[in-house]
FISEVEX-253612 format. One record per residue: residue number from 1; residue in three letters; y, x, z of N, C-alpha, C, CB in turn. Coordinates in nm, 4 decimals. Each point is the difference from the previous one (the first is absolute). Glycine has a CB too. Example, Ala and Ser with C-alpha at 12.3 -4.5 7.8 and 13.67 -1.06 7.14 Angstrom:
<rs>
- pos  code  n_v  n_u  n_w  ca_v  ca_u  ca_w  c_v  c_u  c_w  cb_v  cb_u  cb_w
- 1  ala  -0.5690  1.3190  0.7800  0.1190  -0.0890  0.0000  0.1200  0.0900  0.0000  -0.1173  -0.1892  0.1246
- 2  ser  0.2223  0.1542  -0.1966  0.1190  0.0820  0.0060  0.1090  -0.0770  0.0730  -0.0628  0.1184  -0.2145
</rs>
This chain:
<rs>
- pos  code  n_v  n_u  n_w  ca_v  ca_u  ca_w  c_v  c_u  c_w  cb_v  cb_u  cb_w
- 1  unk  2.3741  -20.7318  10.9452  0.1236  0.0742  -0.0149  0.1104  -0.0734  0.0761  -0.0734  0.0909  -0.2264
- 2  unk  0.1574  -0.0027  0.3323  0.0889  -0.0706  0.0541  0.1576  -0.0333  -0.0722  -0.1520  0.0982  0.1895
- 3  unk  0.2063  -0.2150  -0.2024  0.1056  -0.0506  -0.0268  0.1448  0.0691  0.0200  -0.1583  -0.1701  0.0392
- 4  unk  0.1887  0.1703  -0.1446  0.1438  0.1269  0.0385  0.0953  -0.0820  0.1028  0.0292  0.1336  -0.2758
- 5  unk  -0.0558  -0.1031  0.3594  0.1166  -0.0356  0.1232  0.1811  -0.0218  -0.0596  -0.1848  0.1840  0.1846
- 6  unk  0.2502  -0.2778  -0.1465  0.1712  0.0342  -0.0230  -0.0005  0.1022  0.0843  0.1285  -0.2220  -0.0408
- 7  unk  0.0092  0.2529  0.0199  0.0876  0.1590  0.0255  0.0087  -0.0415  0.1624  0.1931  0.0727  -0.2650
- 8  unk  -0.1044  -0.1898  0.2723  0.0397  -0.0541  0.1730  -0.1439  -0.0080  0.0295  0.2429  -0.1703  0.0056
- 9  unk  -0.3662  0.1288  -0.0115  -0.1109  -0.0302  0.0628  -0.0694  0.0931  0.0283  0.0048  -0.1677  -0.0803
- 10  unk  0.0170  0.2956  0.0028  -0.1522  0.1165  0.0100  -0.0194  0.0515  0.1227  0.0237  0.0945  -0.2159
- 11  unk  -0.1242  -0.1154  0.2295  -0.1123  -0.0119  0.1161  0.0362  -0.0522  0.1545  -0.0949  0.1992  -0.1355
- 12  unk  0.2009  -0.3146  0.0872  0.0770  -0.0666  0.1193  -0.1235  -0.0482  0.0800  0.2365  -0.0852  -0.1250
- 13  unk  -0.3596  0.0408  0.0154  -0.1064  -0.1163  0.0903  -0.0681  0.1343  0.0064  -0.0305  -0.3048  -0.0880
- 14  unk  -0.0296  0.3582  0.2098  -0.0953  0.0840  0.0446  -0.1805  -0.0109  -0.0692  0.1930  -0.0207  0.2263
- 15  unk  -0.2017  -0.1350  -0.2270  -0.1435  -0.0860  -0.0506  -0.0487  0.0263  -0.1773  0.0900  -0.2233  0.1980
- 16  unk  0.0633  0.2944  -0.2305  -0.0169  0.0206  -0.1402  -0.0423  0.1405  -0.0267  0.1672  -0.1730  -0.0474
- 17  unk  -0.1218  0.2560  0.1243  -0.0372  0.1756  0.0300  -0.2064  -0.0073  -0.0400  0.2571  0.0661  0.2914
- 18  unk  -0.2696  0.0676  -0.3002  -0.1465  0.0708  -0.0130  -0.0456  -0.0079  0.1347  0.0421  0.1709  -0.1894
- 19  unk  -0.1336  -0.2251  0.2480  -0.0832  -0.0239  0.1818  0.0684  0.1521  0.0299  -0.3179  -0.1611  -0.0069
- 20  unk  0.2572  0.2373  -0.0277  0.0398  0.1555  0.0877  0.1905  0.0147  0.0254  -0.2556  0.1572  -0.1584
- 21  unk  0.3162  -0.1907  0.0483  0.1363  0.0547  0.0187  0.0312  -0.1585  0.1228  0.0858  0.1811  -0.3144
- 22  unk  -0.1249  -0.2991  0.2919  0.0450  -0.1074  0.0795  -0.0480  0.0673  0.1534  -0.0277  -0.2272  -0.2035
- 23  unk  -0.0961  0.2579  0.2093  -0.0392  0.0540  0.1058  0.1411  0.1193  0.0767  -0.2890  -0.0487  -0.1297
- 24  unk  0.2896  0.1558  0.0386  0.0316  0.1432  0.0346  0.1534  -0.0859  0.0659  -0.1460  0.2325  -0.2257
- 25  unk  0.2478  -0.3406  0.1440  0.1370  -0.0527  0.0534  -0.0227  -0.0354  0.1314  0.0834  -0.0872  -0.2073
- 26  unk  -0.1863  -0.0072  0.2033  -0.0063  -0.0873  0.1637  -0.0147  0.0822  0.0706  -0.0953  -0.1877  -0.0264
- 27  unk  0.0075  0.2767  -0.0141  -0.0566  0.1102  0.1237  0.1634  0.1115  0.0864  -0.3088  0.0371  -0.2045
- 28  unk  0.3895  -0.0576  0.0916  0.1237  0.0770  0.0239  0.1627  -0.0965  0.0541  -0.1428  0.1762  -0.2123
- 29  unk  0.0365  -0.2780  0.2481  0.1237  -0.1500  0.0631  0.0368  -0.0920  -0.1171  0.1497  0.1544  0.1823
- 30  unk  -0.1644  -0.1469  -0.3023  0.0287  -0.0892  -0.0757  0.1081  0.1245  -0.1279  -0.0288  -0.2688  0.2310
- 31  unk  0.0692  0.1736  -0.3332  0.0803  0.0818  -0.0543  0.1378  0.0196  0.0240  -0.1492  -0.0385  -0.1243
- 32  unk  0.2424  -0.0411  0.2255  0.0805  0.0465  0.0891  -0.0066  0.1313  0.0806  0.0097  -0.2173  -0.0101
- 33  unk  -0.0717  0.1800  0.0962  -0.0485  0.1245  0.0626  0.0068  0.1426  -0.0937  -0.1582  -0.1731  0.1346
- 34  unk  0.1107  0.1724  -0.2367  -0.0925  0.0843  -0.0653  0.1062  0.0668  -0.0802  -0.2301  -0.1388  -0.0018
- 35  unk  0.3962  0.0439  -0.0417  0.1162  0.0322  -0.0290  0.0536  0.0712  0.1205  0.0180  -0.1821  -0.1641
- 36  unk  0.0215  0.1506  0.2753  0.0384  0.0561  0.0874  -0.0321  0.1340  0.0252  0.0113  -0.1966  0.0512
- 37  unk  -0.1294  0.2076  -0.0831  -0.0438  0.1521  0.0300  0.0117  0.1179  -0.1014  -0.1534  -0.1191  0.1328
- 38  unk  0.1820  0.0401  -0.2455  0.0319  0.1178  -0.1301  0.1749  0.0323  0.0304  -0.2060  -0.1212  -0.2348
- 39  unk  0.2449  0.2337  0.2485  0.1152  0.0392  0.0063  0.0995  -0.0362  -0.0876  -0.1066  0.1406  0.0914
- 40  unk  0.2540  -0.2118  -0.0826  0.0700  0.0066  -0.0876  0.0545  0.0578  -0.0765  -0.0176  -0.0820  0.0896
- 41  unk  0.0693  0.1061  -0.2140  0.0144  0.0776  -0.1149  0.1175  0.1208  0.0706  -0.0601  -0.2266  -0.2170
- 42  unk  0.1252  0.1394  0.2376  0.1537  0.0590  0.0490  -0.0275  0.1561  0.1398  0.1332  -0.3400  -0.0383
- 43  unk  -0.2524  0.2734  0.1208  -0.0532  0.0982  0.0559  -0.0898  0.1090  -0.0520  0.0428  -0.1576  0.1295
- 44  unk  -0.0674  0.1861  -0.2335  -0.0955  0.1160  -0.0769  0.0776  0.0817  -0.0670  -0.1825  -0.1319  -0.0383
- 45  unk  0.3145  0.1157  0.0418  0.0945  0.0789  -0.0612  -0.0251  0.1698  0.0168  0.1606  -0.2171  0.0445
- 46  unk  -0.1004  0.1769  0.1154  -0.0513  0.1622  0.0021  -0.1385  0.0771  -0.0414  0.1442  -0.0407  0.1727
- 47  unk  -0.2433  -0.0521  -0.1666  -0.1529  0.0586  -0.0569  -0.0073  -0.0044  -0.1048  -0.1129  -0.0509  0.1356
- 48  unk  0.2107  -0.0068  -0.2081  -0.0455  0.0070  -0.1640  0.0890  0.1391  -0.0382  -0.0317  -0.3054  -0.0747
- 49  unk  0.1420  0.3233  0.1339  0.0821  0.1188  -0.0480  -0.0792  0.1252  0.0335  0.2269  -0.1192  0.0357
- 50  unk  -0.2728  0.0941  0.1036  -0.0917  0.1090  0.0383  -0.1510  0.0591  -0.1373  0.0801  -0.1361  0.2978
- 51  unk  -0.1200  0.0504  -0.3567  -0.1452  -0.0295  -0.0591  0.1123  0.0646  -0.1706  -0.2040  -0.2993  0.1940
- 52  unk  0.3228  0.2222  -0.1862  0.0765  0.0517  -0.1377  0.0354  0.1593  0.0174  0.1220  -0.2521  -0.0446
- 53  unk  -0.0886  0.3439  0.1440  -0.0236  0.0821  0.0241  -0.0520  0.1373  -0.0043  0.0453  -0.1728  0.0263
- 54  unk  -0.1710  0.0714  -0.0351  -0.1445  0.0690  0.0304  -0.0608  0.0073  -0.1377  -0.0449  -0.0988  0.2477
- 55  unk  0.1123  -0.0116  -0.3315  -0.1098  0.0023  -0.1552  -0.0028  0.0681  -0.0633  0.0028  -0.1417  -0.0342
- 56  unk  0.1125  0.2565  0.0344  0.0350  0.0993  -0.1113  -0.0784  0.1286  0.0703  0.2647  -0.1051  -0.1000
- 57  unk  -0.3422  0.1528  -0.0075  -0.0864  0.1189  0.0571  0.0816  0.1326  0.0346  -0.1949  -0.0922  -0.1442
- 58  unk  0.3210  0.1179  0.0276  0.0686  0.0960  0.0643  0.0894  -0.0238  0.1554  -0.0028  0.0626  -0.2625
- 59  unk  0.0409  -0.1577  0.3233  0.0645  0.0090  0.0942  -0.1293  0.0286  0.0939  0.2250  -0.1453  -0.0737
- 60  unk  -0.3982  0.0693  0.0656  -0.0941  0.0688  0.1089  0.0109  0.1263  -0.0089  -0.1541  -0.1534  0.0020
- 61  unk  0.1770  0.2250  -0.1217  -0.0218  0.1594  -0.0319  0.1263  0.0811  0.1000  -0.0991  -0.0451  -0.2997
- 62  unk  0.2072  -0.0695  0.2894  0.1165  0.1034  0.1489  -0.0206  -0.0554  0.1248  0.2212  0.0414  -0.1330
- 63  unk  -0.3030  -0.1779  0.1299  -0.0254  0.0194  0.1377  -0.1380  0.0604  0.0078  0.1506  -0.1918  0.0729
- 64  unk  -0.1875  0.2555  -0.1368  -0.1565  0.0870  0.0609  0.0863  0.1481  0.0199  -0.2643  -0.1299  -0.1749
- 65  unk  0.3751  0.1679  0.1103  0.0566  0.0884  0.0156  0.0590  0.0347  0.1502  0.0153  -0.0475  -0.2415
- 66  unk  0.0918  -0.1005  0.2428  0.0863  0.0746  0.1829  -0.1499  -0.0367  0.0627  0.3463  -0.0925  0.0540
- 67  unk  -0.4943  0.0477  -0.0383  -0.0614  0.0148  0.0717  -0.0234  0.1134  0.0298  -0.0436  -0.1654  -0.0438
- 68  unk  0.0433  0.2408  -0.0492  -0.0246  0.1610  0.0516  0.0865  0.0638  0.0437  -0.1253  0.0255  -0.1282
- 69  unk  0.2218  -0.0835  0.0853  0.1462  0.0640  0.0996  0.1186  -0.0811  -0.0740  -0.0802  0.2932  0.0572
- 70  unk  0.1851  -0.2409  0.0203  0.1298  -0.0800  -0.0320  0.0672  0.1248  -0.0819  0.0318  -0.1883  0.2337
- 71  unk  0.0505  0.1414  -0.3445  -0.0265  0.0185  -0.0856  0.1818  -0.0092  -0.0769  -0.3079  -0.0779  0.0518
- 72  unk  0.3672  0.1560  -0.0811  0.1270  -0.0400  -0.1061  -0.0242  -0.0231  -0.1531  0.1308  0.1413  0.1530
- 73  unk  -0.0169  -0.2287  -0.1975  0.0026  -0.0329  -0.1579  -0.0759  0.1120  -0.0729  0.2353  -0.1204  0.0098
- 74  unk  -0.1542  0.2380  -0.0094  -0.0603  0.0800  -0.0819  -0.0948  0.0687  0.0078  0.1482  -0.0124  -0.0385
- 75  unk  -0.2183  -0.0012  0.1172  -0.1632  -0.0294  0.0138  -0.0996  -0.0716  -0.0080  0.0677  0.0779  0.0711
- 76  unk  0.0025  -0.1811  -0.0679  -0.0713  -0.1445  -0.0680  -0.0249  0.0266  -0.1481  0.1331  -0.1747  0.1575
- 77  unk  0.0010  0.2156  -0.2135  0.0193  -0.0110  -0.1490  -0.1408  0.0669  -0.0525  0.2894  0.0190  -0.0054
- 78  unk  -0.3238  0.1333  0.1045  -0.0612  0.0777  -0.1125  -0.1320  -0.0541  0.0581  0.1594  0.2349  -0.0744
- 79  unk  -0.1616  -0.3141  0.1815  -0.1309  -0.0804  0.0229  -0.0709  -0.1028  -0.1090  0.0998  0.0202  0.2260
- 80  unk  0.0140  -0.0739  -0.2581  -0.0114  -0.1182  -0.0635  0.0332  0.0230  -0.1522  0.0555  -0.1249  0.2198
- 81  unk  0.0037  0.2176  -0.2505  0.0845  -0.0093  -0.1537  0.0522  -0.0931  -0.0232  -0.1147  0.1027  -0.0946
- 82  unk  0.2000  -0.1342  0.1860  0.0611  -0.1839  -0.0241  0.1585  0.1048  -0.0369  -0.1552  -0.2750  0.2503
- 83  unk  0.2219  0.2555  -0.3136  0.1372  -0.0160  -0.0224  0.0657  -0.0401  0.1260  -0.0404  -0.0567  -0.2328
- 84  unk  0.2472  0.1513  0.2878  0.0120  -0.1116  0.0477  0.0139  -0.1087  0.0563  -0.0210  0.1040  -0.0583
- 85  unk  0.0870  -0.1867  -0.0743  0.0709  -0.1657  -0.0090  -0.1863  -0.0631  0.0436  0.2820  -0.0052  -0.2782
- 86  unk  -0.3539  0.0576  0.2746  -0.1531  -0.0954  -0.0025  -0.0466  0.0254  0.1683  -0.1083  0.0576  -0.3092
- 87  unk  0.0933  0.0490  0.2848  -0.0240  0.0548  0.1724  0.0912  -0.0982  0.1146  -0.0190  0.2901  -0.0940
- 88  unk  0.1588  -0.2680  0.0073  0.0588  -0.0564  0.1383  -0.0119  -0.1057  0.0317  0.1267  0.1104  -0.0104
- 89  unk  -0.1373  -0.2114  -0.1514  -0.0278  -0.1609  0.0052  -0.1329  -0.0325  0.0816  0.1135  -0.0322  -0.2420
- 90  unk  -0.2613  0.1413  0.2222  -0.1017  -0.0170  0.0950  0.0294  0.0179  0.1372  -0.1265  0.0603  -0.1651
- 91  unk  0.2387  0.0416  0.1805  -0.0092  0.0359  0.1794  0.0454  -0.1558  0.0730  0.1028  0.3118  -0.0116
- 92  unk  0.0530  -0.3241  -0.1113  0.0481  -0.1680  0.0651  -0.1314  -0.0516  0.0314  0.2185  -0.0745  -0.1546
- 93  unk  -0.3109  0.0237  0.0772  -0.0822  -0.0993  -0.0288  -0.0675  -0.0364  0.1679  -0.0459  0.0915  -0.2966
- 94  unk  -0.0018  0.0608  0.2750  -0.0552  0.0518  0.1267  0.0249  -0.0056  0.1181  -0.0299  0.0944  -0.1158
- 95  unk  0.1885  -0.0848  0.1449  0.1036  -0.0075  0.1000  0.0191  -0.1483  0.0122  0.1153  0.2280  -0.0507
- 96  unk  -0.0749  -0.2996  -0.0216  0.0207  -0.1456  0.0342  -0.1566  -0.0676  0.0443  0.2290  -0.0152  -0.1897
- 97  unk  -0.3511  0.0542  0.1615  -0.0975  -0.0316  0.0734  -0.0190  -0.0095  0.1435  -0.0484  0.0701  -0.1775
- 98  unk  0.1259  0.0767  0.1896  -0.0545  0.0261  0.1391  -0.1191  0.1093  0.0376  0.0696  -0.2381  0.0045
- 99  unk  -0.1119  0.2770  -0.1147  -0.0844  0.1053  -0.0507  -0.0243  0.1101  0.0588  0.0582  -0.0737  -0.1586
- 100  unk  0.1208  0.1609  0.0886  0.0503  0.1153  0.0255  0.1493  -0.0402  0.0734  -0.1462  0.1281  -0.2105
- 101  unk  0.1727  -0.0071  0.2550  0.1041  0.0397  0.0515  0.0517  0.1333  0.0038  -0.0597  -0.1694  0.0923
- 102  unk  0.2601  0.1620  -0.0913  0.0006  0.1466  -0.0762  0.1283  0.0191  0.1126  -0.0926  -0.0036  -0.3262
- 103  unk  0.1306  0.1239  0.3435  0.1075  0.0799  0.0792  0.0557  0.1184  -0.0466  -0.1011  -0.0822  0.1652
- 104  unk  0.2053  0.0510  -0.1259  0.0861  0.1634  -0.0575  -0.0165  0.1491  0.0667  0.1878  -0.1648  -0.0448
- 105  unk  -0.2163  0.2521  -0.0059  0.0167  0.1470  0.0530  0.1039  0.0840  -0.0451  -0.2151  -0.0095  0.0190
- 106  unk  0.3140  0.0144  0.0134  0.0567  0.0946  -0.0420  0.0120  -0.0329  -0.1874  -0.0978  0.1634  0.2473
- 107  unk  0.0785  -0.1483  -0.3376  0.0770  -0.0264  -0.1284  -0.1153  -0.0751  -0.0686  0.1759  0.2178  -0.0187
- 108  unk  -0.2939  -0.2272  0.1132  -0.1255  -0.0888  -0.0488  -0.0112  -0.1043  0.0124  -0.0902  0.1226  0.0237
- 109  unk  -0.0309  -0.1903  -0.0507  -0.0181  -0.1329  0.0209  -0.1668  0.0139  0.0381  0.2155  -0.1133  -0.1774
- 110  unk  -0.2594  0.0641  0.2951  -0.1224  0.0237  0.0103  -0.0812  -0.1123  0.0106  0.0638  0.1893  0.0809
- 111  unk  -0.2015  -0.2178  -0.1501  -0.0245  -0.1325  -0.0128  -0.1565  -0.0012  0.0931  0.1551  -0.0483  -0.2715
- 112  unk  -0.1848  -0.0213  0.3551  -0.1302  -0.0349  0.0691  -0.0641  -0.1406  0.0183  0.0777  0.1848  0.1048
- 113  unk  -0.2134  -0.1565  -0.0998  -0.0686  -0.1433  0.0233  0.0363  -0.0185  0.1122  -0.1861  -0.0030  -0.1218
- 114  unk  0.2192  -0.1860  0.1308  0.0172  -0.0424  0.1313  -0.1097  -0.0878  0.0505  0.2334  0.0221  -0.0391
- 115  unk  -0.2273  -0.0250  0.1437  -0.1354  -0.1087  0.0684  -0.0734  -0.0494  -0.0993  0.1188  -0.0933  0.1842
- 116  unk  -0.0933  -0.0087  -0.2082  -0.0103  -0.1187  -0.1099  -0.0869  0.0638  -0.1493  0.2722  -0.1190  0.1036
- 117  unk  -0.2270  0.2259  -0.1648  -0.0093  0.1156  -0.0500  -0.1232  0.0961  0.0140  0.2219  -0.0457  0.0279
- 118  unk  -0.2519  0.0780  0.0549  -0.1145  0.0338  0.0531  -0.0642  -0.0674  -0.0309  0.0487  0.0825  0.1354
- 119  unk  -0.0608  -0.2214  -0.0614  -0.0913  -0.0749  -0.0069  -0.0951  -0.0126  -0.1131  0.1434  -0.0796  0.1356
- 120  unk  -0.0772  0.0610  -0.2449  -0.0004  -0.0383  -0.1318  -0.0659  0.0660  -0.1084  0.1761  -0.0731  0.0773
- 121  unk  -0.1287  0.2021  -0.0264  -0.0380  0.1502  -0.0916  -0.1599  -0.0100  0.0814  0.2906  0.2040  -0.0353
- 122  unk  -0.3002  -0.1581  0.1590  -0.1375  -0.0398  0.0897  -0.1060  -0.0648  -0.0287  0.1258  -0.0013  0.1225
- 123  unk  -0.0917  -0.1218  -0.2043  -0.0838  -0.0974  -0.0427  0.0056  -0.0375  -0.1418  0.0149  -0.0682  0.2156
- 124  unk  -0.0903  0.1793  -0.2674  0.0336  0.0424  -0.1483  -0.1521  -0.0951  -0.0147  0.1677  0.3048  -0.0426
- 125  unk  -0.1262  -0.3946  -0.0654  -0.0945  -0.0974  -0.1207  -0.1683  0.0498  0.0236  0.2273  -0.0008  -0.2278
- 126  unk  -0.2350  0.0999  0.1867  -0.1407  0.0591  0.0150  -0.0567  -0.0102  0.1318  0.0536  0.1523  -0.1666
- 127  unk  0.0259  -0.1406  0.2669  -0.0679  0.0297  0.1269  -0.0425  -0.1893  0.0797  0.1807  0.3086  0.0314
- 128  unk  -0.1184  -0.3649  -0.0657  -0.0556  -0.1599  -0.0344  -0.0807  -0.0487  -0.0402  0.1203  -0.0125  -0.0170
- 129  unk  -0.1653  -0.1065  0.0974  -0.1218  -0.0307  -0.0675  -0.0083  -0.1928  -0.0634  -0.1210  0.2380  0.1946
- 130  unk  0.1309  -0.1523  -0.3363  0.0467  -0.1241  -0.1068  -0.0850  -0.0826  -0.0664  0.1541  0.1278  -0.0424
- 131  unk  -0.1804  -0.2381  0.0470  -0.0929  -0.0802  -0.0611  -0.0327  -0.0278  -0.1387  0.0524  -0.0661  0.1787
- 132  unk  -0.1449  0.1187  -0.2116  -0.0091  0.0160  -0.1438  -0.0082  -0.0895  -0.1210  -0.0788  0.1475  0.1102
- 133  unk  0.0850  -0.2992  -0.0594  0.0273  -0.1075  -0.0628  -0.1070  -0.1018  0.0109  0.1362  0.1333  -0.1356
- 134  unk  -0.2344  -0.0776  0.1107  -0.1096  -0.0779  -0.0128  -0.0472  -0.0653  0.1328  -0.0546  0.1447  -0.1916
</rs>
């Protein structure tokens, strides 16, 4: 059984690691290296808002919607049965992603998938191929 490492020390000595994980570090330049290449926190911002987004099943349900077309509030509403103070808080949600995007017509407001948006709706969970754990 291996020795509980201090907090400052854990897994500072490489010689103390499992052969495979000591292996898998060196093989990737050392564990410097191996920091360098994991992205900093501060940079995932936008991917985490993007992924926060995405978690709520009713906002996929309006973007599977402007996929089929673009689309105003009050068509969303009776899409969605969202209320609405809720609808609009999802469209924000949506909009500050980068998701959707919306323009005025005349006394409307018209809302469409943008690039990014597409993408997303496109590459719906199922159509992936996910590793089943084992």
């Amino acid at each position: 059984m291996a020795k509980k490492a201090k907090k400052d020390q854990c897994c500072a000595d490489l010689m103390s690691l499992p052969e495979e994980m000591e292996a898998a570090v060196r093989q990737r330049g050392g564990l410097e290296e191996l920091k360098s290449l994991v992205p900093k926190r501060e940079s995932l911002a936008s991917d985490a808002e993007l992924f926060q987004a995405l978690s709520e099943p009713i906002r996929l349900q309006i973007l599977h919607a402007l996929l089929e077309t673009a689309l105003c509030p009050c068509l969303l509403k009776e899409i969605t049965g969202l209320s609405n103070s809720k609808l609009s808080y999802h469209l924000s949600t949506l909009e500050e992603a980068q998701l959707i995007t919306s323009s005025p017509r005349k006394k409307w407001r018209i809302y469409m998938l943008t690039e990014k948006g597409k993408y997303w709706v496109k590459t719906p969970s199922g159509q992936q191929t996910v590793p089943d754990g084992k």
